[in-house]
Every structure is written in C-alpha cells, then in structure tokens.
Backbone as CSV, one residue per row, in Angstrom:
resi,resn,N_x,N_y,N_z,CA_x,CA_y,CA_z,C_x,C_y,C_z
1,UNK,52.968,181.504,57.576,54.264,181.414,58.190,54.833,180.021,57.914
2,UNK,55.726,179.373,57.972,56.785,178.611,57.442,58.144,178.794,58.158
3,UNK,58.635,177.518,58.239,59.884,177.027,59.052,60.843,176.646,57.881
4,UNK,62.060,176.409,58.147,63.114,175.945,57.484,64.130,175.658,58.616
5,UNK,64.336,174.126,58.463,65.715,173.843,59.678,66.678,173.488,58.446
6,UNK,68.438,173.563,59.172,68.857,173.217,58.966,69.270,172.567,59.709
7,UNK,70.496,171.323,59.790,71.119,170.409,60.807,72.127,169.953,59.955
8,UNK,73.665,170.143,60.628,74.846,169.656,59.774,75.923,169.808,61.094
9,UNK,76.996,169.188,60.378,78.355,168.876,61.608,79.145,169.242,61.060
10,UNK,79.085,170.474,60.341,80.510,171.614,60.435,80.074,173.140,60.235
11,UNK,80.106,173.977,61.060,79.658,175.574,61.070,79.667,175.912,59.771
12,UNK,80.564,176.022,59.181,81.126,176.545,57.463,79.479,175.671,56.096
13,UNK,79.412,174.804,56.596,78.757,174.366,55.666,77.532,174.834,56.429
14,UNK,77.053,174.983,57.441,75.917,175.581,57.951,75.427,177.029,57.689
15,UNK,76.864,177.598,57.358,76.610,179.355,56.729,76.259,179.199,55.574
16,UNK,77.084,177.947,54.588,76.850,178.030,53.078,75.635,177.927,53.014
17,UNK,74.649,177.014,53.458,73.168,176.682,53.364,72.104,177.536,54.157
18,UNK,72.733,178.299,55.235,71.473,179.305,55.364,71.664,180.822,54.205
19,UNK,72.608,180.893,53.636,73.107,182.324,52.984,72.373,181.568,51.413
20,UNK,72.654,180.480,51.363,72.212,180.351,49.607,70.317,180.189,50.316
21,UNK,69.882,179.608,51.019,68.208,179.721,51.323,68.014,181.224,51.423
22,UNK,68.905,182.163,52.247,68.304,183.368,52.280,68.526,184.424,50.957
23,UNK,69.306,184.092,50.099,69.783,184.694,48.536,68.657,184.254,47.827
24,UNK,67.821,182.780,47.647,66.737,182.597,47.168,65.812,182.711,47.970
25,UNK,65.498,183.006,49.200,64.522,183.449,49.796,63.540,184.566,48.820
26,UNK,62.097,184.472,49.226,60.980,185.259,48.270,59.907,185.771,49.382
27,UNK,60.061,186.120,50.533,59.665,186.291,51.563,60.235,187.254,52.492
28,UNK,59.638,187.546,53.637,60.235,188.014,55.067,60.206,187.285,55.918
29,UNK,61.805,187.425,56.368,62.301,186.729,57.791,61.681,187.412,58.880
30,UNK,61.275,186.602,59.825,60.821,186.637,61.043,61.847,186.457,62.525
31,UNK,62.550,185.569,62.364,63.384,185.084,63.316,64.120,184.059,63.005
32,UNK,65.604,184.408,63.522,66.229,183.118,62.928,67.049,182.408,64.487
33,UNK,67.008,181.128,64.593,67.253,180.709,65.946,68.721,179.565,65.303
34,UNK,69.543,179.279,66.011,70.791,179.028,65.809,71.390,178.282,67.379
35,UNK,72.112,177.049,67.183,72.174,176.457,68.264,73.337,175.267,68.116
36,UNK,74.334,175.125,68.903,75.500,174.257,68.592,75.306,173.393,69.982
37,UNK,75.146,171.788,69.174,75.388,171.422,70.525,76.519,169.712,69.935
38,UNK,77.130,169.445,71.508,78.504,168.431,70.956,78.226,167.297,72.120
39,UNK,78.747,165.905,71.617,78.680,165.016,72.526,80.251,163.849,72.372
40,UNK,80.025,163.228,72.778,81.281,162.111,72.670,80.787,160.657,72.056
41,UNK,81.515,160.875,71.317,81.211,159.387,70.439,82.169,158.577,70.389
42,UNK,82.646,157.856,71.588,83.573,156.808,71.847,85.127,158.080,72.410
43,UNK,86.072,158.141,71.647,87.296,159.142,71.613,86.764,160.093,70.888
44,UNK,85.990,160.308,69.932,85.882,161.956,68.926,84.980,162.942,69.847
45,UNK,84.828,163.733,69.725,83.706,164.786,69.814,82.871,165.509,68.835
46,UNK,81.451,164.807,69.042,81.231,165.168,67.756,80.350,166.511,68.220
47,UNK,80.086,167.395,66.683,79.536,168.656,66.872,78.079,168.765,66.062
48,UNK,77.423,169.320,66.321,75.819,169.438,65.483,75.792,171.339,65.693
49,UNK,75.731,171.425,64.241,75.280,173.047,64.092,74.088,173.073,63.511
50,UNK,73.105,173.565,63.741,71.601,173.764,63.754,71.228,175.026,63.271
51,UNK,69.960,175.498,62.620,69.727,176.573,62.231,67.901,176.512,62.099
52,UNK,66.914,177.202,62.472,65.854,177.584,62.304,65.471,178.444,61.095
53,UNK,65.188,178.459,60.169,64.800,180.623,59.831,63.122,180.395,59.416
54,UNK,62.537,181.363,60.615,61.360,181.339,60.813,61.169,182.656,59.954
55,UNK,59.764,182.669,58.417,59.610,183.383,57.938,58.310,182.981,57.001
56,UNK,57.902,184.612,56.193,56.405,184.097,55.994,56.814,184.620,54.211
C-alpha cells in the first residue's frame, strides 16, 4: 500500500494533479481523502486544497 499527497492553493490546479496521477496511475485506488482548509494572512485569505489517494 502507498500514499500520495497532494497540497496546493488553488482547487483547479489540485484537480489537474490528482487526474494526471490517476491517468498514470498502475494500480488500485483504495481511498481518496480531500480537505480545504483557509486562514488570514494579514488582509488576504489564504486557501490550502489538499488531497490524499490512498492505493496499492
């Protein structure tokens, strides 16, 4: 079994990189876990999109 994270700060580029890992994927997915979380960085808000894909 084997993990793969991803971690990036815009959703769109978070789909591009789990869809091109799972197009070259050579395996079976197990579970994939997915998680947005945002904080304040002075005036901005910043965002973190996250991705797991648990597979063997």
């Amino acid at each position: 079994m084997k993990v793969k994270l991803f971690d990036l700060e815009d959703e769109k580029d978070l789909e591009e990189a789990v869809n091109t890992f799972l197009k070259e994927l050579d395996g079976e997915i197990w579970d994939i876990k997915y998680q947005v979380s945002s904080s304040m960085y002075g005036e901005e808000q910043v965002y973190c999109f996250s991705a797991m894909i648990i597979y063997h």
